[in-house]
C-alpha positions in Angstrom: -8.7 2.0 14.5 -10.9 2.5 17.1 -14.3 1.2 18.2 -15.8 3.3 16.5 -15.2 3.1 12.4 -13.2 6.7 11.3 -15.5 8.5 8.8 -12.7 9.9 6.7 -9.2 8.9 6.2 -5.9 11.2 6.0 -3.5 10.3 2.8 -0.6 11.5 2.5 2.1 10.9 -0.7 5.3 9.5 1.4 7.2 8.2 -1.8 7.9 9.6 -5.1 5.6 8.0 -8.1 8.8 8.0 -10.2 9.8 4.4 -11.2 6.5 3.0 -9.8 4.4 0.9 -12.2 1.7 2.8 -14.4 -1.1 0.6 -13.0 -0.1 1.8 -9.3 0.8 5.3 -10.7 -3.0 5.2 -11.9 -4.2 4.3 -8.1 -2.2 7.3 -6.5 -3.1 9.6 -9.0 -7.0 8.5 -8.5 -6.8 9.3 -5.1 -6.0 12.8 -5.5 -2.4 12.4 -4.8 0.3 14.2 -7.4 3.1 15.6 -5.2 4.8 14.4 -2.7 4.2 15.3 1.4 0.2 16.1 -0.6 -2.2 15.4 1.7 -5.9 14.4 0.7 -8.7 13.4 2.9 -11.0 10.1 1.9 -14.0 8.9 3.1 -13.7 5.1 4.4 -15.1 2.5 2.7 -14.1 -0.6 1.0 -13.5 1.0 -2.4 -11.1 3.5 -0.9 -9.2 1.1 1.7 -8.6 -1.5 -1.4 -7.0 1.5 -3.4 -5.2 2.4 -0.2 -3.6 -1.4 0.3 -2.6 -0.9 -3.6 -0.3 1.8 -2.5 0.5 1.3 1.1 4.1 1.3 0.4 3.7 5.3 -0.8 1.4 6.5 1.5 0.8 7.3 5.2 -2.7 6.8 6.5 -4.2 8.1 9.5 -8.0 8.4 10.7 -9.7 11.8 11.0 -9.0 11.7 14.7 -5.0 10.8 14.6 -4.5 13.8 12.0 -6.2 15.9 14.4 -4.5 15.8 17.3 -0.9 15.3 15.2 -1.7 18.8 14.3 -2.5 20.2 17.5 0.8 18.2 18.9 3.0 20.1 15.9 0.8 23.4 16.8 1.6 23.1 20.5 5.4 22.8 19.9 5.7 25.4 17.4 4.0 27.9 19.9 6.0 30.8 20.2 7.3 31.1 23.8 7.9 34.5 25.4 11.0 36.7 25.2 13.6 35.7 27.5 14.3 38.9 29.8 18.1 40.3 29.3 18.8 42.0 32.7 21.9 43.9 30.9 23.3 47.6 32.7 22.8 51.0 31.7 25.7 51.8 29.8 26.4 54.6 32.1 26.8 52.5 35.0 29.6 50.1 32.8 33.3 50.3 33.8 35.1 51.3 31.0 36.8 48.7 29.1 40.5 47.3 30.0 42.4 48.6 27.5 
């Protein structure tokens, strides 16, 4: 983290909670986290952050800040990009074909 202390913290549900014990199936679900790839934000504090180190293993956690600019990253590559320009013929000016 930075200097400054994040005020909210990106989870997101990386593993399945299939096969996990109930206890740490109980911290998941508490978070707000059900499916997989679900994505909940936290506020950071100790509670939360000792919840978080119970299921580090399942999750991905990212400050405010870090999910922010992922975002505008995935945003900026998906841009769509103008047309290419096809410079193709009139088809009266074609030769006719070979055979």
């Amino acid at each position: 983290m930075s200097s400054a202390a994040a005020k909210t913290l990106v989870v997101t549900l990386k593993r399945s909670l299939i096969g996990v014990p109930h206890k740490t199936k109980a911290v998941a679900l508490s978070l707000g986290l059900r499916r997989v790839n679900q994505t909940v934000e936290r506020p950071n504090n100790p509670a939360i952050r000792g919840q978080l180190w119970k299921v580090k293993h399942l999750v991905d956690v990212k400050t405010d800040e870090q999910a922010a600019s992922q975002v505008r990253a995935t945003l900026q590559r998906l841009r769509r990009r103008a047309p290419a320009v096809a410079t193709h013929q009139p088809l009266t000016q074609r030769s006719a074909p070979p055979f």
